[in-house]
C-alpha positions in Angstrom: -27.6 -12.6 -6.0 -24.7 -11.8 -8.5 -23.2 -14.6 -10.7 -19.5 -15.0 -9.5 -17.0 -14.1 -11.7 -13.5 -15.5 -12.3 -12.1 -13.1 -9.6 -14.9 -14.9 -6.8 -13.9 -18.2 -8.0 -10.1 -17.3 -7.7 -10.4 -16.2 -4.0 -12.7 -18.7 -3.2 -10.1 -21.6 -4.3 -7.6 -19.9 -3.0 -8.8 -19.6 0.6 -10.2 -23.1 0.6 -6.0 -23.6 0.1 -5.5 -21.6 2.9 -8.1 -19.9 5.2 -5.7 -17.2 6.0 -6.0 -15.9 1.9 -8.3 -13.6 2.9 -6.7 -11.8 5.6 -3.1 -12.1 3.6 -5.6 -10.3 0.3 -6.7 -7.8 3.0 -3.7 -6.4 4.1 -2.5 -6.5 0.6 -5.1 -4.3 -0.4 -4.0 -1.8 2.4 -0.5 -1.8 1.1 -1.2 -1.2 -2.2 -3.2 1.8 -0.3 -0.7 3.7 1.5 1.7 2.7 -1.7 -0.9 5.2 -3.7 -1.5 7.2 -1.6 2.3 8.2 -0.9 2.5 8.3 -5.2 -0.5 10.8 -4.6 1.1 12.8 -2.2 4.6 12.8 -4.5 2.3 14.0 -7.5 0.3 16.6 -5.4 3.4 18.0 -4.5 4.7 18.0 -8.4 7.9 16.2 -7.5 8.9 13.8 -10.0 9.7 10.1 -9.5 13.6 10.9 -10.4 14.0 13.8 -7.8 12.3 12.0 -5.0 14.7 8.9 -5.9 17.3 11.1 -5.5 16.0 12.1 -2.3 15.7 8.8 -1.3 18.9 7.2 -3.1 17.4 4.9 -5.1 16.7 4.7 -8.2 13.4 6.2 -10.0 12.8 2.2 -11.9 12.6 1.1 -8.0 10.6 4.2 -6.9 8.3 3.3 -10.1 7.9 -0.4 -9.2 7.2 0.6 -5.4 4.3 3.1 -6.7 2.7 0.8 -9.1 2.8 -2.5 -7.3 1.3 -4.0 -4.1 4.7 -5.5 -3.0 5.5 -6.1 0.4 7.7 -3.2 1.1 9.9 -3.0 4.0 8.6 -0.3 6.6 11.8 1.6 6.3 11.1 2.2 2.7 8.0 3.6 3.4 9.0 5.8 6.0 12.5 7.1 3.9 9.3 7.6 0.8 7.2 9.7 3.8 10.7 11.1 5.1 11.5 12.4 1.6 8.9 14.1 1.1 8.9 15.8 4.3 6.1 13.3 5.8 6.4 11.1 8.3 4.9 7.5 9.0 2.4 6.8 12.3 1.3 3.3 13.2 -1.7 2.6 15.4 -2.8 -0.7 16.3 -6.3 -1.7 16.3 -8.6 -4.0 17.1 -9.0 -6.6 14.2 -12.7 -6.2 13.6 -12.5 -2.5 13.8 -9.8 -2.3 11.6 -12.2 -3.9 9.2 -14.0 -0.8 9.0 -11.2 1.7 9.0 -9.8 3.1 6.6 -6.4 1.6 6.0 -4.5 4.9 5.2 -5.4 8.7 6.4 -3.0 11.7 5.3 -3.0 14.3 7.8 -1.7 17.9 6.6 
């Protein structure tokens, strides 16, 4: 078995804290997901964080900070992010185990 490291000891204290930590990590990780791959999607199409700010009127500092961070972002940010660049947003609701195993973001073209 693997020594832990400092980031198995982190989450370990932390969800002896609270048992939810892992769960809260979790759907942290899947933010920070769709975040990147909405920044993929912006740089795929070679539009630049300034002219999709524009797009989105807000700034490209805030449009930087949404790419680059796993921040809880309101849902009608994403969707004007999606909406801007000519996307939109789907949810789907799944079972919790399941959703476990699924990928937390899938671009359809």
């Amino acid at each position: 078995m693997a020594e832990k490291d400092f980031l198995d000891e982190m989450v370990a204290e932390r969800t002896a804290r609270n048992p939810d930590f892992p769960e809260l990590l979790d759907a942290a990780r899947r933010r920070r997901e769709l975040l990147r791959a909405l920044a993929a999607q912006r740089a795929e199409r070679k539009i630049s964080q300034t002219q999709l700010a524009a797009a989105m009127r807000t700034s490209q500092s805030t449009l930087a900070r949404l790419e680059t961070t796993a921040a809880d972002t309101k849902l009608s940010t994403v969707e004007r992010y999606a909406h801007a660049l000519g996307m939109s947003v789907q949810y789907h609701l799944i079972d919790g185990e399941q959703g476990a195993r699924e990928p937390g973001v899938v671009v359809h073209r």
